[in-house]
N, C-alpha and C positions, 0 to 999 in steps of 0.2 A: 402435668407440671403447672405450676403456680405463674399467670401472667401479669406480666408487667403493666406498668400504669404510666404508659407515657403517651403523648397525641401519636395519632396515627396516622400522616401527612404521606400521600401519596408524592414518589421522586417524579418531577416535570421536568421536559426539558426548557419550559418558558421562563422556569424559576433560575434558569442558568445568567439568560439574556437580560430578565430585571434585577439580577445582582450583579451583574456587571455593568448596568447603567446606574445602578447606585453606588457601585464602591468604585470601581471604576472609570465611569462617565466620562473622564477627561482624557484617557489613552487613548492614541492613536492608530489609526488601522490606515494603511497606505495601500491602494493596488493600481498596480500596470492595468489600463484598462484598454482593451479590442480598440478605444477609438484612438491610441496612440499616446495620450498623456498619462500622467501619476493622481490618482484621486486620493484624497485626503482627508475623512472624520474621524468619528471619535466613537466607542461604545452607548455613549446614548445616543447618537446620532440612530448607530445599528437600530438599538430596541426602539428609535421613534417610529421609522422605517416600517420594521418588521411589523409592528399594528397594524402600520399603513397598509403591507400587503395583507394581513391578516385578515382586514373590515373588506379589502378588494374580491381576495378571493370567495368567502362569503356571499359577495353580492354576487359573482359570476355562479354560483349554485353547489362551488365545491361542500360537500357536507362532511360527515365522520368518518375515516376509512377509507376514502375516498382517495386513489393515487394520483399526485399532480409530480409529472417530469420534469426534469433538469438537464442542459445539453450544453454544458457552458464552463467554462477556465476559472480560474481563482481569481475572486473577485469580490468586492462588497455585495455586488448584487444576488450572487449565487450563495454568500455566508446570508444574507437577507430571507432568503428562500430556507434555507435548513431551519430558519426559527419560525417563519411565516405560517408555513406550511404546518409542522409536526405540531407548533404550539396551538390550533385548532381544532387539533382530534386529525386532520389529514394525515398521508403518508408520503413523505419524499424520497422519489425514486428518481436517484442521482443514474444517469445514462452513460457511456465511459463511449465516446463517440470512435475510440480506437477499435470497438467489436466492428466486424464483419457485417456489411449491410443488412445480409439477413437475419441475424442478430439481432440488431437493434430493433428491425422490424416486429424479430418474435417475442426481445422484453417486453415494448410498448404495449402488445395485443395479450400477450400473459399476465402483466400488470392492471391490463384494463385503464392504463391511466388518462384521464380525464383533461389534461391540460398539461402542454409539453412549454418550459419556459428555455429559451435559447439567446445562445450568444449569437450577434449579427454574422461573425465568422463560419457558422453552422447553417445558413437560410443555404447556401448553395447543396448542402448534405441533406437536409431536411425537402429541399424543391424533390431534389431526386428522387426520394423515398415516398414520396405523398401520396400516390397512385397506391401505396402497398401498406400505405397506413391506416387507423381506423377513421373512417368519413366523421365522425362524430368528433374528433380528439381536435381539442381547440389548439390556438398558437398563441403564444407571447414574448415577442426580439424583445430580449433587455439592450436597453438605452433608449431612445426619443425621437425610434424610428424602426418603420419596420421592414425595411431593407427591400420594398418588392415581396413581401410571402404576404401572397394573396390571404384576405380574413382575417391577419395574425392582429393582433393588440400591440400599441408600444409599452413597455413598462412602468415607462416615467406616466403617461398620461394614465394609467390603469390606478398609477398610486396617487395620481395630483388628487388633492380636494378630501382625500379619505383622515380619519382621526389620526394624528401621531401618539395616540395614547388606547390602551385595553385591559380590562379585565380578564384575563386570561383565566380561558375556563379551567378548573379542577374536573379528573376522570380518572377512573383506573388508572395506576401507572405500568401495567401490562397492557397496557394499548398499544398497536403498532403506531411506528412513527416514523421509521425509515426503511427502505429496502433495497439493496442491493443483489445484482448479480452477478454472478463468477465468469469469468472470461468464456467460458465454455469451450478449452480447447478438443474438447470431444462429446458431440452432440449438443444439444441445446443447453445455454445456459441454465444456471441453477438458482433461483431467487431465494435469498435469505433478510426476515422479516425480522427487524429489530423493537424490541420496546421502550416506551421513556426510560423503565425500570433497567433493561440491561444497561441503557445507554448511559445514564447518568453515573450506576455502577463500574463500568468501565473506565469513565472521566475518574472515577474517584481513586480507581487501580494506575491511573498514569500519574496522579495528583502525588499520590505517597515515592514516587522517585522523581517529581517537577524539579529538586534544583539538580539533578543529575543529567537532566536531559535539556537544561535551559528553558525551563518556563514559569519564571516568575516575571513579576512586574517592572523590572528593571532591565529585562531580555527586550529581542525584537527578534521577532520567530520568521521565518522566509518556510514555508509550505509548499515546496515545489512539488510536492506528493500531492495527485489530483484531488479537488473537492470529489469529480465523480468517480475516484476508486477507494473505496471501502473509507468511507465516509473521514477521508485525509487521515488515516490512523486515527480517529479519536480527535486530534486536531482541533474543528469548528467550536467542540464543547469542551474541551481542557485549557483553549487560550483563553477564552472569556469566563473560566471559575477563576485563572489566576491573575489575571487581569494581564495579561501578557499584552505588548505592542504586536503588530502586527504587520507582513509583508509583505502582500499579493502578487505573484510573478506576473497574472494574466496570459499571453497565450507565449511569451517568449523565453525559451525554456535552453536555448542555447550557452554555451560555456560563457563567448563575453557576454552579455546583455544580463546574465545571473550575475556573474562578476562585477558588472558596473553597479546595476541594483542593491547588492548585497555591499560593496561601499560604500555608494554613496546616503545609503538610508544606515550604515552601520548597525547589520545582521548580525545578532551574536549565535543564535540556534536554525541550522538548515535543515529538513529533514527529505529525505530523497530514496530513488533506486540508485543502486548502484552505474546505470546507465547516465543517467542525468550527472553525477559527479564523472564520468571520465572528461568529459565536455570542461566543468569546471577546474578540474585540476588539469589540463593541457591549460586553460588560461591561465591560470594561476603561475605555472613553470615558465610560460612567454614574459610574462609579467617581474618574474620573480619574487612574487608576494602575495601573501595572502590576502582576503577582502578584509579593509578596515575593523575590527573588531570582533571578526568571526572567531569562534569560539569551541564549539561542538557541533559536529556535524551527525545525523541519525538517518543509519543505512540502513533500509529492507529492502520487503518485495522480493531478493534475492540474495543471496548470499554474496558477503565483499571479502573479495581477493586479501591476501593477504598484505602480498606488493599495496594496495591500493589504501588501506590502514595503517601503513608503514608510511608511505609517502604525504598524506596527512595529520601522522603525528610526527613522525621524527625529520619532515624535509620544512612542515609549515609551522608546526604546534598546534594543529586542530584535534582538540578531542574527540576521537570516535566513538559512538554507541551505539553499536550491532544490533539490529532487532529481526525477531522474527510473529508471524502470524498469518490469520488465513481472515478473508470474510467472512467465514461463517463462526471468526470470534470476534466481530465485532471491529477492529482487527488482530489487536496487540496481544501477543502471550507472553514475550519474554524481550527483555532487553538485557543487554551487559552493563548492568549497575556493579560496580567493581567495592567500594567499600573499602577503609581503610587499611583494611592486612594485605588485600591484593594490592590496594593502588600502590602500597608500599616495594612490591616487589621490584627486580628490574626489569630496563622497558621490555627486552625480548621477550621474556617469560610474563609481562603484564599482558602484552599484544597477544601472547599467544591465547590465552584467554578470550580475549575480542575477536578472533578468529570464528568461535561457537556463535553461537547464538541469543548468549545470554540466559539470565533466569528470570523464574516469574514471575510474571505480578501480580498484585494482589488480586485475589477472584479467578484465579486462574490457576486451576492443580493439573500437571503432567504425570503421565506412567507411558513404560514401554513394556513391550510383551514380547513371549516368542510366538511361534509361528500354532502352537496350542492355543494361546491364548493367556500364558502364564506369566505373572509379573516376573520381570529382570529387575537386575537390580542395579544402581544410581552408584556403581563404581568409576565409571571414565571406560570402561573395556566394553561390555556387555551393549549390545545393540537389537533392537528391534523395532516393530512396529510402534508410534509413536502416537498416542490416543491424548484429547483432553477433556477436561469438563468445568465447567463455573458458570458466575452469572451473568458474562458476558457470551456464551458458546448457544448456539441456537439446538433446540430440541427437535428438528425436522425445515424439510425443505419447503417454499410456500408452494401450496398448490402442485406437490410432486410427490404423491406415496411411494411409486415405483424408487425412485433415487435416497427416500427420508430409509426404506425399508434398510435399505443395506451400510448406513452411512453408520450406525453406534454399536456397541458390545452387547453382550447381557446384563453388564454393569450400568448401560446409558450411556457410556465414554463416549465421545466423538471420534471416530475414526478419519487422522489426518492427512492419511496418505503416504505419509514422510516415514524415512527410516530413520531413525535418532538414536544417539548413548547419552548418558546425563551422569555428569562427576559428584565427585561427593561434596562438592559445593555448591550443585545443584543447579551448574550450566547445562545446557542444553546445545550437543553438536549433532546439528543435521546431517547425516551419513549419505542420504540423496533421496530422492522420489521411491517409492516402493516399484513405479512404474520404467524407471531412469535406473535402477541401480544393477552394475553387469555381475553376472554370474556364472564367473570362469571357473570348469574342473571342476563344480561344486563348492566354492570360495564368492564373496562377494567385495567388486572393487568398485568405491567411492567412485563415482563419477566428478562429485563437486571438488571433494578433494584433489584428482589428477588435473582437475580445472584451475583449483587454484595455485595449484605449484607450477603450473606450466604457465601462467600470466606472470609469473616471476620472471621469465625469462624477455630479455629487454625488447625483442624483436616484432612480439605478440602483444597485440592490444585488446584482442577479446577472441575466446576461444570456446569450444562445447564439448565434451567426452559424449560419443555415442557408443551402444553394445551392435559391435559387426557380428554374423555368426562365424563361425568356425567350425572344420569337419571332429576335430578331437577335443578341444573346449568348449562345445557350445557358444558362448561367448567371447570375443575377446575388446579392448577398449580402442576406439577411431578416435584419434583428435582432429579435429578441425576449426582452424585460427584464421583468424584474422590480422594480417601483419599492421603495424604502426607504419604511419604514413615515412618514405624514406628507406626503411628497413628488409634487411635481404636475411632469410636463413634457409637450412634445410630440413629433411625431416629427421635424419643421423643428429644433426648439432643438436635438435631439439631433445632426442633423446636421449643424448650425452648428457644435456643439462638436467633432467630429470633423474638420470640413474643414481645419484646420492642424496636425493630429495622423495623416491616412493621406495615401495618393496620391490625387488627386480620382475617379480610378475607382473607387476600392476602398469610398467610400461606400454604403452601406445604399441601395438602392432603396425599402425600405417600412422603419418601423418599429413593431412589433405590442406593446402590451402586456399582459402576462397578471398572473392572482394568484399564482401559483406552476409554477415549471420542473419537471419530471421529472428524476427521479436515477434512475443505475444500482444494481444493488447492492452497488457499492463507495464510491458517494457523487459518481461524474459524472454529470455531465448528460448527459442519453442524449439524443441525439441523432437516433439510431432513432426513438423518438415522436417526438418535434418534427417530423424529416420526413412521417410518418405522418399526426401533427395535420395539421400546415398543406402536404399534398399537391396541395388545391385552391387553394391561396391564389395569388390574381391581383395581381402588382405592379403597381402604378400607372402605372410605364414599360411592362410590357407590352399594358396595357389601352389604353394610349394609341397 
């Protein structure tokens, strides 16, 4: 075929940072910072910055390829590091300090990385671990002190004196430039290796739905979603193409202290798990109002209750936008971008929509299969295995044949995990974990789903569907809740209230109450313990 005759400019992610110091220059980026107060520049400030560590790291011996850590809250200093770093030819490997010590231990020496930069709140995490880390792996406390960690570097003095201006090298834009690991809730985590090329791709898949999700220039974006999990959705690199304000929580991630931030800086876009919003909306109901200007709010990570988008939109008027994804696409696949014919409907039947998952975006093609292997089809009924592919989806795991062997199809698809149906409008509703989903009689009941009808229920603050066995079903579903602070019920009330909300099978066999659910360390509910906890637990239909 006959080629085009256009330049052929490799996609950088440095060319993100110097066009938002020139179109942008004069927006401001606000973060809570570790030392207690609100810090306050601007996008050229960032890109002066970012040189500055850029000519640092250089001089300490970082070269191309080369993995430099991060172990630190959302902040100037840590968006500093995502351009510093990647824009050199290095690779930033953001650390999610919620893994399991021996976790962290195993990214770091998997990684091989060369220099861990930390926030002062982390030296007492890092003292711990030092014996178990590699003798060679340097330190640097961000801020203008290095807290007691013997050897480490302070930040500010690593950048005094270095140029606030660079030439930013041109290179392959399949270069790695960031990496990421999966929580690892079973076996060692799994490192996935991003390039400038997916990365800036990806920014460009959020870009074509930015006024849907509040990110334009006239927004102020609150990122309560970690810098160090999966690279803030996209986040670092979609607010500075759109020149977006910006709103750093830093390490207080609590209902009021969001609440007051997100006031008094007048947040019009949050983006979060749905853990982090229960916090906020209890404030919000003490209060009786929403934070000054808030606007839309964007839930992943895990799936949001229904109660929990109902209460958002129709108690405060925050617009909710459902998303879902994995790390190892970079992260985003699908958000609930509604569009004029739906946003027309009414709310019930709008919300019910937002319920899903969303559709997707650009650079990112969905299918579901059956258990052959054979596509289904994109009616709303039909469910299966739910695979992806694009140019945000990674082709294998780093440094892990054993796990890249089994992760795609013979098509290359990515194998998700997830069990999904997809309507003919082209949302996506996650049905559960292929891992999570019970299968009673030879029938398969939602787990998310019985989860989210039952958070309907006023008495329950946060609840889990596990699969108990059973001697004649195989499976049957356990719920186990957590009551709202105050609130008494039982496990009959509970599924009286459910029984005109599922199919009468799909009812809970027992229901268990505890004082608190187990979270991942991304802020799921791990369900791994739960099964683990309650491995002995005897259903009452069983016993009978």
């Amino acid at each position: 075929m006959q080629q085009g005759q256009m330049m052929d400019r490799p996609l950088m992610i440095s060319d993100i940072i110097t066009y938002a110091a020139e179109i942008r220059g004069d927006q401001e980026i606000v973060s809570v910072r570790v030392e207690g107060d609100r810090h306050r520049y601007t996008y050229a400030d960032l890109a002066g910055r970012a040189a500055q560590l850029a000519h640092a790291l250089r001089k300490l011996g970082i070269g191309d390829g080369d993995r430099v850590a991060t172990l630190a809250w959302n902040g100037y200093r840590h968006l500093e590091l995502y351009y510093g770093i990647s824009g050199i030819g290095a690779v930033c490997h953001t650390i999610n300090p919620r893994l399991f010590a021996e976790q962290i231990v195993y990214v770091v020496g998997h990684a091989e990385d060369k220099v861990l930069f930390l926030d002062a709140t982390f030296v007492p995490l890092v003292q711990k671990l030092r014996e178990h880390l590699p003798a060679s792996l340097r330190y640097v406390v961000l801020g203008d002190d290095t807290h007691g960690l013997d050897g480490a570097l302070a930040y500010e003095d690593l950048l005094a004196g270095q140029p606030a201006a660079i030439d930013w090298p041109s290179f392959d834009e399949k270069t790695a430039s960031g990496i990421c690991y999966t929580s690892g809730t079973t076996g060692h985590p799994k490192g996935v290796l991003y390039t400038h090329r997916s990365t800036l791709l990806h920014s460009y898949g959020l870009m074509a739905i930015a006024t849907e999700v509040g990110l334009t220039p006239t927004d102020s974006i609150l990122p309560v979603v970690p810098l160090f999990h999966v690279n803030a959705w996209g986040l670092p690199y979609a607010m500075p193409l759109t020149g977006t304000r910006i709103v750093m929580p830093g390490p207080k991630l609590d209902g009021e202290s969001l609440f007051t931030l997100m006031d008094e800086e007048k947040v019009t876009s949050a983006w979060g798990v749905p853990t982090v919003w229960l916090g906020l909306l209890a404030e919000m109901r003490r209060q009786g109002r929403k934070p000054d200007g808030f606007d839309v709010v964007i839930i992943g990570g895990s799936a949001a209750p229904e109660p929990m988008i109902r209460e958002f939109e129709v108690d405060f008027g925050v617009r909710v936008v459902h998303g879902w994804g994995m790390t190892e696409m970079s992260p985003v696949g699908t958000l609930t971008t509604m569009g004029p014919t739906l946003n027309a409907l009414p709310d019930k039947e709008r919300r019910r929509f937002k319920t899903g998952q969303g559709r997707r975006m650009f650079g990112c093609e969905l299918k579901i299969v059956d258990e052959a292997g054979d596509r289904l089809p994109h009616d709303g009924e039909a469910f299966g295995e739910l695979l992806v592919r694009g140019h945000g989806v990674m082709n294998g795991y780093f440094a892990n044949e054993e796990a890249s062997a089994v992760a795609f199809d013979a098509e290359g698809w990515l194998r998700t995990g997830d069990v999904a149906k997809i309507d003919a409008y082209g949302f996506l509703y996650i049905v559960d974990r292929t891992k999570d989903v019970i299968k009673s009689g030879g029938e398969w009941i939602s787990s998310l789903d019985l989860e989210g009808a039952a958070l309907g229920h006023p008495a329950i603050a946060e609840c889990a569907v596990i699969a108990a066995p059973h001697p004649k079903w195989g499976e049957r579903p356990l719920l186990i809740a957590r009551l709202a602070e105050g609130q008494t019920t039982s496990p009959g009330e509970v599924r009286a209230f459910l029984a005109d909300k599922v199919a009468k099978w799909w009812l809970p066999d027992d229901v268990v109450f505890v004082d608190d659910l187990p979270h991942t360390a991304t802020g799921k509910l791990s369900k791994l313990t739960l099964r683990e906890r309650f491995k002995d637990h005897v259903l009452p239909t069983a016993a009978d």
